[in-house]
N, C-alpha and C positions, 0 to 999 in steps of 0.2 A: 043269155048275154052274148051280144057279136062280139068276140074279140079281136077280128079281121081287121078292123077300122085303127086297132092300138096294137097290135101287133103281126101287121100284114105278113112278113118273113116266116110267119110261124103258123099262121092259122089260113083256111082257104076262104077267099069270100061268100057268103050265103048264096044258096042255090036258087033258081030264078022264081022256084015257087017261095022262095021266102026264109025254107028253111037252113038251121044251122047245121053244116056236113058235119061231121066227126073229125076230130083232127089226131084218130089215131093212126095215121100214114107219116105223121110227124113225132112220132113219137110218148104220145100224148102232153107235151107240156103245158104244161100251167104256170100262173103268175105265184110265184114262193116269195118274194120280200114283197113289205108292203110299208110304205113310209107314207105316215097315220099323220095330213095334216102340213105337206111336204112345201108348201112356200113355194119359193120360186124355181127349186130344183135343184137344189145345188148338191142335194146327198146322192138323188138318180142322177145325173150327169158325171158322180163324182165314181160309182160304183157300176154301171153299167159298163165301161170299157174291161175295166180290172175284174170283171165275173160275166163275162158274154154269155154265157152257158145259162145265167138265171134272169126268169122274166120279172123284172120288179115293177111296184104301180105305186105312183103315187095320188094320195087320194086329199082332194083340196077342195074346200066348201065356197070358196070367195069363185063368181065365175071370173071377173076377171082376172086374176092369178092363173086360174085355170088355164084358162086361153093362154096368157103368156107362158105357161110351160108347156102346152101342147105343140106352140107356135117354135116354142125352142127347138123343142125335138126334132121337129119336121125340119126346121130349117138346119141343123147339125147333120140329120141322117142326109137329107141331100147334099151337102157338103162331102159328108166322107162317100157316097158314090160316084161323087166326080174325082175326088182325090187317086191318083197312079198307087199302083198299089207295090211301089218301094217308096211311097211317102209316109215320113216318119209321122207324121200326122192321122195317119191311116192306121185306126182302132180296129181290132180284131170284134167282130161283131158291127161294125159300124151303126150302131144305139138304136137297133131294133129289137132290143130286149127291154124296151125302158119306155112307158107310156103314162098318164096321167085321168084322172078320171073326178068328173065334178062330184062331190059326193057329202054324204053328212053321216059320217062313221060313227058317229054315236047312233043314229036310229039303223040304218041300214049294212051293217058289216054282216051280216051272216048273208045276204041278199048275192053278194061279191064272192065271196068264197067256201068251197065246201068244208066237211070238218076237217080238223087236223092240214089240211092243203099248207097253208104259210110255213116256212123255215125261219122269217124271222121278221119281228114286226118293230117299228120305228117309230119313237114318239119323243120329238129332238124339238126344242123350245116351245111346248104350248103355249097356248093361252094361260096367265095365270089364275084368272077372274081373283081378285085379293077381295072382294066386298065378301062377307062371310054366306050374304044369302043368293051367291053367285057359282059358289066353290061348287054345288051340285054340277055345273054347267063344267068340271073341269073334267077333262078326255080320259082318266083314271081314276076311277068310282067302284067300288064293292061290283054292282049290276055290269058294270061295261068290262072288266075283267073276267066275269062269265064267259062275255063273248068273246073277248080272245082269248080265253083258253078252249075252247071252242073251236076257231080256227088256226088257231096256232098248232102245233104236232107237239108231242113227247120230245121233246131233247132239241125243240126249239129258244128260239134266244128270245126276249122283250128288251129291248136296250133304250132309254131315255135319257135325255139332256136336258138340262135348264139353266139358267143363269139365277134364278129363285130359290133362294134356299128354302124358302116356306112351301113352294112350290114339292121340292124336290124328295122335303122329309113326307109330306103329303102321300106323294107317288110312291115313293117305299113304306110306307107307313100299310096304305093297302093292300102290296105287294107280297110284305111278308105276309100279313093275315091272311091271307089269298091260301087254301089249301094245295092249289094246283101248281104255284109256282114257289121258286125258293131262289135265293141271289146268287151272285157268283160275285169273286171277290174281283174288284175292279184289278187288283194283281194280276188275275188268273189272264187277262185278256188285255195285259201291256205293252202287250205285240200283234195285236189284233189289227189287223188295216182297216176291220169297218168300223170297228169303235174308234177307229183315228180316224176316219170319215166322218162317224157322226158327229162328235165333235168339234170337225174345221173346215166342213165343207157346204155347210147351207150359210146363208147369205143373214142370216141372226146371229148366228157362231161367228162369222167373219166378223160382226160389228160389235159383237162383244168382247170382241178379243183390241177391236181396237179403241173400244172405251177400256181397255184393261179389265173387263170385269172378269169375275170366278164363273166357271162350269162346275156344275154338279151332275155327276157321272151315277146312274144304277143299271144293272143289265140282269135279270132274271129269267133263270133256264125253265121252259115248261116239263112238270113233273109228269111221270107214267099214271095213266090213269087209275087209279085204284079198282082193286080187281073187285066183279062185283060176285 
């Protein structure tokens, strides 16, 4: 995987014969949050200024969405390399931590990142599919929990958002069954800035707040892997 192309600042372009350099001169980093299904953008634009230091991706199966969040980016990060740099406007990282990628993370997540790699994975108003012979089709399922615990690390977060209550007993419903992962008490993280992210800053959240509707909040920690 080129990642030069999504996050130029950090990674060198491929070499002329083709191949991909190492980018351990960089430190080695890698992309750690991953917001599963990301819309128009509004949680990476919301989180990349406020944590410069981590590379996030979001991953979005519709291409034209796609496009318009890549198109955002681009046009944001040249914005903040023209901006004087004692304008108040001028983000510490100026959003070259933050990239987008066309994808269908139900078949293909392990394809994107190695094991354990994420800190923390994002799945903020899915699809709800409500027809009952649809629901297999929903983005947390018994099988697809596999896989993010898989990529997700030990003492990593899962945090999800809904406006669907059927949806949302659904998603913890799996969660607790789930050996690898266990909840944390929506208390524990009331002060948390990215759980106030995830909740008020993608472009589904904003409209449901202004139809007045409820949010339902789960965030579960991935557990240590059991010793074999």
């Amino acid at each position: 995987m080129d990642w030069s192309t999504h996050y130029p600042a950090y990674y060198p372009a491929p070499n002329d014969d083709g191949s991909i350099p190492s980018n351990s001169e960089l430190g080695g980093k890698k992309v750690e949050w991953a917001d599963v299904g990301c819309g128009f953008g509004g949680l990476l634009m919301a989180l990349a200024p406020m944590f410069p230091e981590k590379l996030m991706l979001g991953m979005e199966i519709r291409t034209s969405v796609t496009k318009y969040v890549t198109d955002r980016i681009a046009a944001t990060r040249q914005v903040q390399q023209l901006l004087p740099q004692d304008s108040a406007e001028k983000k510490e990282g100026g959003y070259q931590n933050v990239s987008v990628i066309k994808a269908n993370s139900m078949k293909h997540m392990p394809n994107f990142f190695a094991k354990g790699q994420l800190e923390k994975m994002f799945f903020l108003f899915p699809d709800p599919h409500f027809k009952a012979r649809k629901q297999k089709a929903r983005i947390i399922t018994p099988a697809l929990l596999a896989e993010y615990a898989y990529v997700l690390r030990p003492g990593g977060i899962l945090y999800t958002v809904t406006d669907v209550k059927d949806l949302h007993d659904w998603m913890a419903h799996h969660l607790l069954a789930h050996p690898l992962f266990t909840p944390i008490p929506n208390e524990d993280l009331k002060d948390d800035p990215i759980l106030e992210a995830a909740r008020t800053s993608t472009e589904e959240g904003q409209k449901v707040e202004r139809n007045g509707g409820e949010k339902w909040v789960a965030c579960f920690l991935r557990r240590e892997d059991p010793e074999e």
